[in-house]
C-alpha positions as CSV (number, residue, x, y, z in Angstrom):
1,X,118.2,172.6,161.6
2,X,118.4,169.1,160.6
3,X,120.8,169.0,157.4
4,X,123.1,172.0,158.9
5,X,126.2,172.8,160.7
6,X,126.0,176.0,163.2
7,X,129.0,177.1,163.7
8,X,131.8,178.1,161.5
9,X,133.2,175.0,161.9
10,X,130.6,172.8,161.3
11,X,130.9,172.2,157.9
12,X,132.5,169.6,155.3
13,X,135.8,169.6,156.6
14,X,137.0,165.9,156.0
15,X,137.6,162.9,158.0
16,X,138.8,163.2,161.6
17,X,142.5,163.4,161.6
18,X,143.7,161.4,165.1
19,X,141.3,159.0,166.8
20,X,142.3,157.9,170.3
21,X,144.6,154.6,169.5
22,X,142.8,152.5,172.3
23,X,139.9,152.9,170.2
24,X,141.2,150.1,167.8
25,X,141.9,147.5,170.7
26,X,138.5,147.5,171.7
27,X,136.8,143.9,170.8
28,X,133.0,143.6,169.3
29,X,130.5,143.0,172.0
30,X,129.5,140.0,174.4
31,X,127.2,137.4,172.9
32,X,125.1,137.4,176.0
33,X,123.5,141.3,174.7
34,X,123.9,140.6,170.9
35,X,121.2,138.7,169.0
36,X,123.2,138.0,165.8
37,X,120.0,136.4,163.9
38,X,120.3,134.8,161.1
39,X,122.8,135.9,159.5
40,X,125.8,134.5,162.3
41,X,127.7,136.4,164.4
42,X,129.1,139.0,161.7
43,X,125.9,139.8,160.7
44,X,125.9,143.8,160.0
45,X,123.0,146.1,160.2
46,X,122.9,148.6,157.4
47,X,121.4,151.5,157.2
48,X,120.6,153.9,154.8
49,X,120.2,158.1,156.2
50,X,119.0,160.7,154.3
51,X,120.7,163.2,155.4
52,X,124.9,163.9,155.2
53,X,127.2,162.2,157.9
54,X,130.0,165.4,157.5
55,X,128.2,168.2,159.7
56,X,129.2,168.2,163.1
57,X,129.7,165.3,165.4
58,X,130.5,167.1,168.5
59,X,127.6,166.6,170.7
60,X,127.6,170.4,172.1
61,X,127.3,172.2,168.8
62,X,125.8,169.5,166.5
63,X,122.3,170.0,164.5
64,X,122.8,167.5,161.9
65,X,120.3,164.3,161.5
66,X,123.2,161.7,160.9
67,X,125.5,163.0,163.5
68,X,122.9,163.7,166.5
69,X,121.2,160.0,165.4
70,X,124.5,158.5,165.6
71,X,125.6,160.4,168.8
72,X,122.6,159.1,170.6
73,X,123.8,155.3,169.7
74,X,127.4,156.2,170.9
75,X,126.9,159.2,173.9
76,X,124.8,158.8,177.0
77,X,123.3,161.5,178.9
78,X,123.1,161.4,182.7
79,X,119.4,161.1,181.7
80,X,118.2,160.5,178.0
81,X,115.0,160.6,177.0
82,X,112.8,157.9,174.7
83,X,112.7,159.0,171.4
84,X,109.0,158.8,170.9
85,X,107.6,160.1,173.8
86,X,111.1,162.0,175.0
87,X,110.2,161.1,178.8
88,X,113.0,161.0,180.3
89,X,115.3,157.4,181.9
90,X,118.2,157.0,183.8
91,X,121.3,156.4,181.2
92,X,124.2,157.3,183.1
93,X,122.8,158.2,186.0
94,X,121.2,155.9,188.6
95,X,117.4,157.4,188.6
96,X,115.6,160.2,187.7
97,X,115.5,163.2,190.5
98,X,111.5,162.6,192.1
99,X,111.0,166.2,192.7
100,X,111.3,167.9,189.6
101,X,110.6,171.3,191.3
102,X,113.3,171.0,193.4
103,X,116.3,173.5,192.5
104,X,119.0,170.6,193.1
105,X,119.2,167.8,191.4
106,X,121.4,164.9,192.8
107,X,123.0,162.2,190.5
108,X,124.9,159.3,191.2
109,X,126.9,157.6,187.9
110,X,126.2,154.0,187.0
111,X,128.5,151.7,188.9
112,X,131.0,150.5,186.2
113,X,130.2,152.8,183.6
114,X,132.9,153.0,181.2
115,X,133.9,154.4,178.2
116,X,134.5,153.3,174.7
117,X,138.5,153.3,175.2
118,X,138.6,151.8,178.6
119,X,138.6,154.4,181.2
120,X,136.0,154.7,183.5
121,X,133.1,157.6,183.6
122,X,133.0,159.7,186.7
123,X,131.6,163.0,188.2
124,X,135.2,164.6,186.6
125,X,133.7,164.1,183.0
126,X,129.9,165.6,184.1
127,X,131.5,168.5,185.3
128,X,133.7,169.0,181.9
129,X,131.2,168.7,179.8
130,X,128.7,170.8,181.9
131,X,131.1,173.4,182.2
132,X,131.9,173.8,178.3
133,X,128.4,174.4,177.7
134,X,127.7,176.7,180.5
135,X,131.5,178.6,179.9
136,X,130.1,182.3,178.8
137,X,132.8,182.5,176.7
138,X,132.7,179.5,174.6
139,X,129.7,179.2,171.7
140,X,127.7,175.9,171.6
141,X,124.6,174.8,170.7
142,X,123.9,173.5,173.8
143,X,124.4,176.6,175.7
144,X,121.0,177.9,174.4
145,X,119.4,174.6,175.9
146,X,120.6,175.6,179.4
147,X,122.4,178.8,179.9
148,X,118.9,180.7,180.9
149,X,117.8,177.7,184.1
150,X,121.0,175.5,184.9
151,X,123.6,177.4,187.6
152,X,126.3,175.1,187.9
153,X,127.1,171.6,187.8
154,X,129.4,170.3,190.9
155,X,130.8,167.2,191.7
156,X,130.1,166.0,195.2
157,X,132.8,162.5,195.3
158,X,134.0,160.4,191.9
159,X,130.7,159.2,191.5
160,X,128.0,162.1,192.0
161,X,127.5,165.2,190.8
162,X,124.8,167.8,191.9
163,X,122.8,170.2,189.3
164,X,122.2,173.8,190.6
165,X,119.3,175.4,189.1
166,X,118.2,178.7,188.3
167,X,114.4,178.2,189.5
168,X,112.3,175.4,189.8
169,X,112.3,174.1,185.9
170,X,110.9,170.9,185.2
171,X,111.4,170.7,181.6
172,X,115.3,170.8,182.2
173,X,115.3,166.6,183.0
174,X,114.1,165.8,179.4
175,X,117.3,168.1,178.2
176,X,119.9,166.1,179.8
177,X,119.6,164.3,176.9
178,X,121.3,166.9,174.8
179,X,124.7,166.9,177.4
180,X,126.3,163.8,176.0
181,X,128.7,162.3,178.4
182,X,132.2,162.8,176.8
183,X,135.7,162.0,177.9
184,X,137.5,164.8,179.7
185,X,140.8,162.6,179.5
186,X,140.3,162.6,175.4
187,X,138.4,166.0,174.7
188,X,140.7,168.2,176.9
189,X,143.6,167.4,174.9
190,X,144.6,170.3,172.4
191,X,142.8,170.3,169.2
192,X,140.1,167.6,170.6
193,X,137.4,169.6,169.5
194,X,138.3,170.1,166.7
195,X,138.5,166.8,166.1
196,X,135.0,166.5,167.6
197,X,133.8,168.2,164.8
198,X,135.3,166.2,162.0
199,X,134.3,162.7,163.4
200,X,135.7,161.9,167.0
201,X,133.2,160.2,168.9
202,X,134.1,158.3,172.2
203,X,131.2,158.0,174.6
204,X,130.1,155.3,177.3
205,X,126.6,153.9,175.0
206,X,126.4,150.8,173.3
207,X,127.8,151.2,170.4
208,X,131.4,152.6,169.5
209,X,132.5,154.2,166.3
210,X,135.0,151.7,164.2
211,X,135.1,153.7,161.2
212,X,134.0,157.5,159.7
213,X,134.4,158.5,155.9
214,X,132.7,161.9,155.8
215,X,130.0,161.6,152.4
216,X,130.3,157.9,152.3
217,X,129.6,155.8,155.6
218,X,130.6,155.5,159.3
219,X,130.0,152.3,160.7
220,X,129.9,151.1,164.3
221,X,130.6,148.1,166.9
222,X,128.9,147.1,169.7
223,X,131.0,148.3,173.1
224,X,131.2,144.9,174.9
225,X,131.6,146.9,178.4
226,X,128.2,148.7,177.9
227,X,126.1,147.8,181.1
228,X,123.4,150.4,180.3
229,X,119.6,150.4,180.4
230,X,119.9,149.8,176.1
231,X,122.2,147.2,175.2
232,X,123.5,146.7,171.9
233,X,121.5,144.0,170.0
234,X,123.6,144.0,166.6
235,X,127.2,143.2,166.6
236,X,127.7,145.8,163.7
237,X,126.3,148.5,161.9
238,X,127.0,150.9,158.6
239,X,125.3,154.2,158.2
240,X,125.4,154.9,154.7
241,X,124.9,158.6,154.1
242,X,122.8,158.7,150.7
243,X,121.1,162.3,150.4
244,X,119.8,161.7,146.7
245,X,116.1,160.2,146.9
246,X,116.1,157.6,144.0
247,X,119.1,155.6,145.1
248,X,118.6,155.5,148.6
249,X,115.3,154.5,148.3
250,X,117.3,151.8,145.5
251,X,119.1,150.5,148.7
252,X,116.4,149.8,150.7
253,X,114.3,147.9,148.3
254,X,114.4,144.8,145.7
255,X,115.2,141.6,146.0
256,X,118.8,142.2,146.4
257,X,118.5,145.8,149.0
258,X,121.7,145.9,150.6
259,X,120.8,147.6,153.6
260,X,117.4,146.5,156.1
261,X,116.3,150.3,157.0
262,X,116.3,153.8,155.5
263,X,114.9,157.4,157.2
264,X,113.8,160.2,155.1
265,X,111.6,158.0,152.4
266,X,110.0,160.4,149.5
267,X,106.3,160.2,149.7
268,X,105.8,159.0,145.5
269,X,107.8,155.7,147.1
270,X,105.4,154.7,150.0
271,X,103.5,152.4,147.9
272,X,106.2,150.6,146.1
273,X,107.9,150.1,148.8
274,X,104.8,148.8,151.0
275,X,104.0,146.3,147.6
276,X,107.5,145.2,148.2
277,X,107.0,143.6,151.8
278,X,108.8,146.6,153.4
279,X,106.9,148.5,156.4
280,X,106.8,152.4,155.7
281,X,105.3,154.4,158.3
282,X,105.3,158.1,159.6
283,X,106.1,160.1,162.3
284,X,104.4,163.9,162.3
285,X,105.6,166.7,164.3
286,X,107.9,169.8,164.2
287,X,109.7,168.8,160.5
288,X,109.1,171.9,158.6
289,X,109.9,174.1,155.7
290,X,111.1,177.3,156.6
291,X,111.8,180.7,155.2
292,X,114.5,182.8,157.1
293,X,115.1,186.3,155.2
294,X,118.1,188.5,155.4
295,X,116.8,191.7,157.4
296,X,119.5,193.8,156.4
297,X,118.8,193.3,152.7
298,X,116.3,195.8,151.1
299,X,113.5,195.2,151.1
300,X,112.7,192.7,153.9
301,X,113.8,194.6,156.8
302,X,109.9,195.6,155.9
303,X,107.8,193.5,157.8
304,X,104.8,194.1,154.9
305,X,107.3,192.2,152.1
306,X,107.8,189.2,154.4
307,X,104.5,188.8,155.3
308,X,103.5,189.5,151.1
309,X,105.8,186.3,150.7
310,X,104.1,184.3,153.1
311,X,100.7,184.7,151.7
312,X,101.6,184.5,148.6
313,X,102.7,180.5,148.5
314,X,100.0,177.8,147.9
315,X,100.6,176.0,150.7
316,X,97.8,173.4,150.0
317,X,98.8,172.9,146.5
318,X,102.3,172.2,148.1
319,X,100.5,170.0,150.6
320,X,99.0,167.4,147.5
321,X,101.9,168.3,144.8
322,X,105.1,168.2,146.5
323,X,104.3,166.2,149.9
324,X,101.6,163.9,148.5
325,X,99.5,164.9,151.4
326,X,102.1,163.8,154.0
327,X,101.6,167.6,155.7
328,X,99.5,170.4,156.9
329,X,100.1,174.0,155.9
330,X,101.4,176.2,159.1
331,X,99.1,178.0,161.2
332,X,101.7,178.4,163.9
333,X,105.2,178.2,164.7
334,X,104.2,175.3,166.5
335,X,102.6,172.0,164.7
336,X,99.4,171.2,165.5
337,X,100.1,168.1,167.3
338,X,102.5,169.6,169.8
339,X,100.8,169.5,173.5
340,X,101.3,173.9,173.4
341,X,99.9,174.1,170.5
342,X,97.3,176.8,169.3
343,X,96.6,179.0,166.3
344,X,98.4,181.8,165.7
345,X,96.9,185.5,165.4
346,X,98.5,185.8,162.2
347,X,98.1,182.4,159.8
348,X,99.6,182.8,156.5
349,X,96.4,181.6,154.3
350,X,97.4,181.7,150.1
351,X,95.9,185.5,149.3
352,X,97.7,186.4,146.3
353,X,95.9,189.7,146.3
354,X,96.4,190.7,149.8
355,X,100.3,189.4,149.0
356,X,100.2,192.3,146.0
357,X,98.4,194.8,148.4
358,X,101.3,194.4,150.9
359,X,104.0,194.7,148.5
360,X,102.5,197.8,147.2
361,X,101.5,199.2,150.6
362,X,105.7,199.1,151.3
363,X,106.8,200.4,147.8
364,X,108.3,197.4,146.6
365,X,107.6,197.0,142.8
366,X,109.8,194.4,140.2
367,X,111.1,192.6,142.9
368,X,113.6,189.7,142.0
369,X,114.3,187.0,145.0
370,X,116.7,184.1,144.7
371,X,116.0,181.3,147.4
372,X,118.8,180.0,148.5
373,X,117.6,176.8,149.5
374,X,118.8,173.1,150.6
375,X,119.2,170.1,148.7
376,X,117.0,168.0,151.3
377,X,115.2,166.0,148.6
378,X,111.4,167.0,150.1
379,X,112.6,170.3,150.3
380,X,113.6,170.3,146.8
381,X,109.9,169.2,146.1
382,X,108.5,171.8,147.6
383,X,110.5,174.4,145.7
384,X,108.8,174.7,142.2
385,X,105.3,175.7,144.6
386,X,107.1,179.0,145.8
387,X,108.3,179.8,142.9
388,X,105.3,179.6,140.9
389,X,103.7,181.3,143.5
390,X,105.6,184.2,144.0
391,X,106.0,184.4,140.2
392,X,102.3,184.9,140.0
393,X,102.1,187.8,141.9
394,X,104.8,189.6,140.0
395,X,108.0,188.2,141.6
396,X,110.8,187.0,139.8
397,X,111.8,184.3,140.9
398,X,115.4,182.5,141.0
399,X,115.7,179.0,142.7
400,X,119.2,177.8,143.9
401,X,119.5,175.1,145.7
402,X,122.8,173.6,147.2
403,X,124.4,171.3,149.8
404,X,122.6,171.8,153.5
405,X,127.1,172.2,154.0
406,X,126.8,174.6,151.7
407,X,124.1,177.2,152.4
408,X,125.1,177.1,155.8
409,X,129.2,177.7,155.6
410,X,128.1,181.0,153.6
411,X,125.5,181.7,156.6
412,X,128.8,181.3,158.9
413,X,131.0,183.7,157.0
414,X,127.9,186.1,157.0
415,X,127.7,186.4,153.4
416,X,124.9,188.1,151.7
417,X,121.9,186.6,150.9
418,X,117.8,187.5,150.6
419,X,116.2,184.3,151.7
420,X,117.1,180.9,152.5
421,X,114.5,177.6,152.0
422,X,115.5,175.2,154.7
423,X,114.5,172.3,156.7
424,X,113.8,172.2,160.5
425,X,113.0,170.3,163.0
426,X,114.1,170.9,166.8
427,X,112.2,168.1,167.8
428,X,115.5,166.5,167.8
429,X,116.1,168.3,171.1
430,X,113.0,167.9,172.3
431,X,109.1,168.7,172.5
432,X,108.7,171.6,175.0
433,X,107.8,174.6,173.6
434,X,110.1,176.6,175.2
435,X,112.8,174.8,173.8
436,X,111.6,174.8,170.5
437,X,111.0,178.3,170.7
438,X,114.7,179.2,171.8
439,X,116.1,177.2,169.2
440,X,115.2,179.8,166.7
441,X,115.2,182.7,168.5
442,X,116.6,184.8,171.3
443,X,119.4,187.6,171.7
444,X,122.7,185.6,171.4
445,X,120.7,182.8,168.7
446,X,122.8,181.4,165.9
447,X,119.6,182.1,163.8
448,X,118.9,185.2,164.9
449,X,122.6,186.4,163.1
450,X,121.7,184.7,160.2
451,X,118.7,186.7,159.9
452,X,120.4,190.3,161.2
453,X,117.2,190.5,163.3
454,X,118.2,190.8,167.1
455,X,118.9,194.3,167.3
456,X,115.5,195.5,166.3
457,X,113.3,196.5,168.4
458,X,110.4,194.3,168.4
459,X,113.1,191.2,168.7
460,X,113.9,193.2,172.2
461,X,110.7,193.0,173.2
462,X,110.3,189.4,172.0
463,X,113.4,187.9,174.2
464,X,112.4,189.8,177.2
465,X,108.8,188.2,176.8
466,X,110.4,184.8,176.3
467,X,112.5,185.1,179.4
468,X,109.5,185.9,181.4
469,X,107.9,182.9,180.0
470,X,111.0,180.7,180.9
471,X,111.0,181.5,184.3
472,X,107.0,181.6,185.0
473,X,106.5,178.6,187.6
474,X,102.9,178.1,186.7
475,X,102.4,176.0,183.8
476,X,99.0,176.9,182.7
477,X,100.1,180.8,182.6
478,X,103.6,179.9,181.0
479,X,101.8,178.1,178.3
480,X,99.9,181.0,177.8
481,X,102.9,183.5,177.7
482,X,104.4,181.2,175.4
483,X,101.2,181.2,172.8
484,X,101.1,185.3,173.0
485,X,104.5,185.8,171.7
486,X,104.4,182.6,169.3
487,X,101.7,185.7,168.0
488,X,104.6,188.0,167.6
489,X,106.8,185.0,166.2
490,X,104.3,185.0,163.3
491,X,103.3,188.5,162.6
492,X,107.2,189.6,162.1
493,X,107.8,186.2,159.7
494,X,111.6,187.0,159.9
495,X,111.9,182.9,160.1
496,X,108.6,180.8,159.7
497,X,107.5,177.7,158.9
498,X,105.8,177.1,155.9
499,X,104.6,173.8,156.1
500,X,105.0,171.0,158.7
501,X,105.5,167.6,157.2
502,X,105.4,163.8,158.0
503,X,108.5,161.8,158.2
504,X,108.7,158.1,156.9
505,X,111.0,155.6,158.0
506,X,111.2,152.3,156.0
507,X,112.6,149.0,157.0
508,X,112.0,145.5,156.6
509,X,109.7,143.7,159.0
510,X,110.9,140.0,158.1
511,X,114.7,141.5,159.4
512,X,113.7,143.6,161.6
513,X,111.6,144.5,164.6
514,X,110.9,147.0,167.4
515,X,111.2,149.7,164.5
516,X,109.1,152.9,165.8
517,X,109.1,155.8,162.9
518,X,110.6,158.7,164.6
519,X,109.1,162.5,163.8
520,X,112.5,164.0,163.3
521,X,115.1,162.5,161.0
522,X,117.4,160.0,161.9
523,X,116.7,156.5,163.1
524,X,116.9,155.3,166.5
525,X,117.3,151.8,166.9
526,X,118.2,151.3,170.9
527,X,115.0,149.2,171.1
528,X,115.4,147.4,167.6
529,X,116.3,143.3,167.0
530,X,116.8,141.4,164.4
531,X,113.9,139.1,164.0
């Protein structure tokens, strides 16, 4: 989830209390990788995200847009991964391992890697962060991403580790980008992660964290040791974290827009913003709207009422109303344009009357549903569809939408709810299907306690079919074991896409250049110039 926090202390919980002192002696980049254009050599880069900069910025547990697009500016993986295509590169490793199959992967650091406070990166920092997210008894994110294929991570001399597998797992390379290099010298410390969460962030990429004021900004340098593969090319940036539509698309735009590039652009904008000389393009792929109900809570433990739910929405009126055409109704967990793609058994068509047959087929009569939904300002769009819909077929409906902070914090403490209207998109992890599938679902899933779900049978049967598919070394047959229980995925509807949606990114082309719109929010802009 893109607007979120995961854990229970993901949320809102102010600025970070102690940064590591050295950060403040380090100096702003070398001219030789900053093209200062323009403007001179204080020229600052500002940017305008849609999303909240107070989730989570530790890199192990962290869903959050702003804090994973910022993390990928100040963090390097031993390999990362291009945000476009997500092959994967050398970062701080030398190369990429040439047999893929192979059940050990070797890595030797970059000579002279060093971190944002001075010290040098080495095999000792790998292994720490490796070892958090493989610890059984410590909860990340990141755990779900590798628990089920990676064995151990070792260090062979100060300089290169080795990665023991599971199996033979391919996909695995394009994750490393997800284990961000940290510290062990600064995030072994008592508290440290803790600190992570609020705002800490002290990697080895290009750019260091200067400043961090949670619901305002957090602005960055470029790190003048950074001998990477993506050196820094402005001498500053400020993320401004503007969540309301109207005035961050008021900051992009007009002859005196303070800031030269903003993510997360409504879709009534596009055209204003194209007739005023900015480019505005899109980026489609896993972005969705979901619906994740409360199985505990009468009367969708039923499978009949979820399913009534589903088929009740116009999701093509949706489609032209809310998202101006900028999105295609689900017919799978899965968008269409994702290489495992393929139609699910059970598509979720609008069929009020077979929505009314359901309902009466499990009993359910004068039902009243409040959607407790986030304040994501496409989401928001969306909203007045399912409500209309599900009013229509004799559903009361109640709307309440909050702060993505919010919503979450009150998933955390396990409150009671009936169903939540949220935002995905774990294309910010990555495109394989397996991936994607495991971010939602499986035994020991974060989402899977949200929704009270993992205990019932059927979910059983669902994570044993998944961990078959995992470990299948045939492609062509794991793609196909994926498919069948993506059929399962969408029969049960416990948490389901509605629609999948485009993503627009706008910025201005006399400023700027090597802009690519990214299909999950954030901005990347490793590649970027000014002009």
């Amino acid at each position: 989830m893109h607007r979120r926090t995961f854990l229970k202390h993901t949320g809102a919980l102010g600025a970070a209390s102690a940064f590591s002192a050295s950060l403040s002696a380090c100096s702003w980049g070398p001219p030789s990788t900053i093209d200062t254009g323009r403007g001179g050599k204080d020229r600052t880069l500002t940017a305008v995200i849609g999303y909240g900069n107070d989730g989570s910025w530790d890199p192990t547990q962290t869903a959050s847009a702003f804090c994973m697009a910022a993390n990928n500016h100040v963090y390097e993986g031993l390999l990362d991964t291009d945000p476009i295509s997500r092959e994967p590169y050398a970062a701080l490793a030398t190369e990429v391992p040439t047999d893929l199959r192979a059940t050990t992967w070797r890595f030797t650091l970059r000579e002279g890697a060093t971190f944002h406070d001075g010290e040098p990166v080495t095999a000792d920092d790998v292994v720490f962060v490796f070892d958090r997210i493989l610890d059984p008894r410590t909860q990340t994110l990141a755990k779900g991403f590798f628990a089920s294929w990676l064995k151990e991570v070792r260090k062979v001399d100060a300089r290169t580790v080795e990665l023991v597998l599971a199996f033979p797992f391919p996909e695995g390379a394009a994750r490393l980008t997800i284990a961000k290099i940290m510290p062990k010298h600064v995030f072994s410390r008592p508290g440290a992660w803790d600190e992570a969460i609020r705002g800490l962030a002290v990697g080895s990429g290009p750019y260091r964290q200067t400043a961090h004021h949670p619901k305002s900004n957090t602005t960055f340098a470029a790190f003048e040791q950074y001998n990477g593969p993506r050196p820094p090319a402005f001498r500053r940036m400020n993320w401004l974290t503007i969540v309301d539509a109207a005035p961050r698309v008021a900051r992009v735009s007009g002859a005196s827009a303070g800031a030269q590039i903003a993510d997360n652009i409504p879709y009534a904008d596009i055209e204003q913003l194209r007739s005023g000389g900015l480019a505005v393009a899109g980026g489609a792929g896993m972005n969705n709207l979901f619906l994740m109900f409360n199985t505990r809570h009468k009367p969708f433990d039923d499978v009949r009422v979820r399913q009534a739910l589903h088929y009740a929405i116009d999701t093509e009126k949706m489609v032209r109303v809310a998202l101006k055409g900028h999105g295609k109704p689900s017919s799978s967990f899965l968008n269409e344009g994702n290489p495992a793609y393929r139609r699910a058994r059970t598509v979720y068509g609008h069929d009020p009357e077979k929505a009314r047959a359901l309902l009466k087929a499990a009993g359910v009569s004068g039902l009243r549903v409040d959607v407790l939904a986030v304040n994501v300002s496409w989401i928001v769009d969306c909203l007045p569809t399912i409500k209309a819909s599900w009013d229509a077929i004799g559903v009361r409906t109640t709307l309440s939408p909050q702060e993505t902070t919010a919503v979450f914090t009150k998933m955390d403490q396990k409150r009671d709810y009936q169903v939540v209207a949220a935002a995905s998109n774990p294309n910010q992890f990555g495109l394989d299907a397996d991936l994607i599938m495991h971010y939602n679902y499986g035994p020991a899933n974060l989402w899977m306690g949200y929704t009270r779900w993992a205990d019932d049978p059927v979910a059983k049967r669902l994570f044993a079919d998944m961990d078959r598919a995992t470990r299948e070394p045939d492609p062509e047959r794991k793609r196909a074991m994926i498919q069948d229980y993506i059929d399962i995925v969408a029969e049960q509807a416990v948490l389901y896409p509605v629609v999948h949606n485009e993503l627009m990114t706008a910025w201005d082309p006399r400023r700027l250049r090597g802009i690519r719109a990214q299909p999950y929010p954030g901005i990347n802009l490793l590649r970027a110039t000014w002009v």
